[in-house]
N, C-alpha and C positions, 0 to 999 in steps of 0.2 A: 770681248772678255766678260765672262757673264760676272757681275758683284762687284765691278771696278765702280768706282765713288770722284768726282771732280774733287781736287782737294783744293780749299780756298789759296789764294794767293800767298806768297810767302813761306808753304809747307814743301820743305825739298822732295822734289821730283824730279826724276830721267823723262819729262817730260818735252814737249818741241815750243813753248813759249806759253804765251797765254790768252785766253778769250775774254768778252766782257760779257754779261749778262743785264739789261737793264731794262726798265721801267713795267710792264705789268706779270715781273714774275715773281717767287715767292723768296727768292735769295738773289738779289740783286748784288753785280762785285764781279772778281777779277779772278778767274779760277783759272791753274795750270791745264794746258793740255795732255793727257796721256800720251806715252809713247803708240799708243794704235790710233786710228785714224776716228775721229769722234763725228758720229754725226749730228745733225742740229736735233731731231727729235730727243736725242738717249742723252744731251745739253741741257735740255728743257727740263725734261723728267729728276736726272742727276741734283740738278740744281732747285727742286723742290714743287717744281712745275707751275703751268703761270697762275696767276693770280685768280681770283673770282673773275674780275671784271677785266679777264684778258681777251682780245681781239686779235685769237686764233689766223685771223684769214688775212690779217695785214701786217704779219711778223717780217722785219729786215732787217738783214744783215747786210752792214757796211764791209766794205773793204777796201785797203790799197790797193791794185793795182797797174805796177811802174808807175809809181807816186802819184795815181790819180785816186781818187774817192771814189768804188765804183758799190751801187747799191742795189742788192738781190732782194725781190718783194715775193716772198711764199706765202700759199696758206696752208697753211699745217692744220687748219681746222676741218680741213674733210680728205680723205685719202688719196694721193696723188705722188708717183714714180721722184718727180722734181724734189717734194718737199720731205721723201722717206729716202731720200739719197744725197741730200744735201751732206755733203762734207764740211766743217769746220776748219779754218784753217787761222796762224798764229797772229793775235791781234785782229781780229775775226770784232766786231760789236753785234750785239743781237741784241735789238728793243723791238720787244713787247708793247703795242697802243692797248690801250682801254677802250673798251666798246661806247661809243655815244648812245645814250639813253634817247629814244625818240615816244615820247609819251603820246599819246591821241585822246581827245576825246569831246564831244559837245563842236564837230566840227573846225577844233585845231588842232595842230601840229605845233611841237617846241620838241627841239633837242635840246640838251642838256648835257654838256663834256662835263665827266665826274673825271677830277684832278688828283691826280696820283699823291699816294700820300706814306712821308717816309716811316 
């Protein structure tokens, strides 16, 4: 549905439950799902898209189930069938990592995890 918008949590919707969004994107939170079927990219983008220092290629979505934790690792950072067809589903978590800085020079190597900040 072209122009549909996630509406933050709490905003009545005929929608089918709710997803979460969290850690390197730009609206982090708990947004209704649309009556149509939402996939993870038009999630991403909807909700304000990730961050500067988001880490495209190790994007996961948790899920139940049959009450087990099961966890899908996409990269949405370069074009592929899996990660442009990923369906969302209710109670869905999508965290966003932050890319580890790995500086070089004069013969060394240090990364550096830059820590998310609210």
């Amino acid at each position: 549905m072209l122009g549909a918008t996630l509406a933050p949590a709490g905003v009545p919707d005929e929608g089918r439950g709710q997803i979460y969004l969290t850690g390197a994107v730009r609206s982090r939170g708990a947004y209704d799902l649309p009556a149509e079927p939402l996939l993870l990219m038009k999630a991403l983008a909807l909700a304000g898209g990730p961050a500067d220092l988001a880490n495209l290629r190790k994007v996961r979505v948790i899920r139940k189930v049959n009450g087990e934790e099961t966890v899908f690792f996409l990269d949405v950072g370069k074009p592929s069938k899996e990660a442009a067809e990923f369906v969302l589903e209710a109670n869905d978590v999508v965290f966003v990592p932050e890319k580890i800085l790995v500086f070089r020079g004069a013969g060394r190597r240090a990364a550096v995890e830059v820590p998310l900040s609210d």
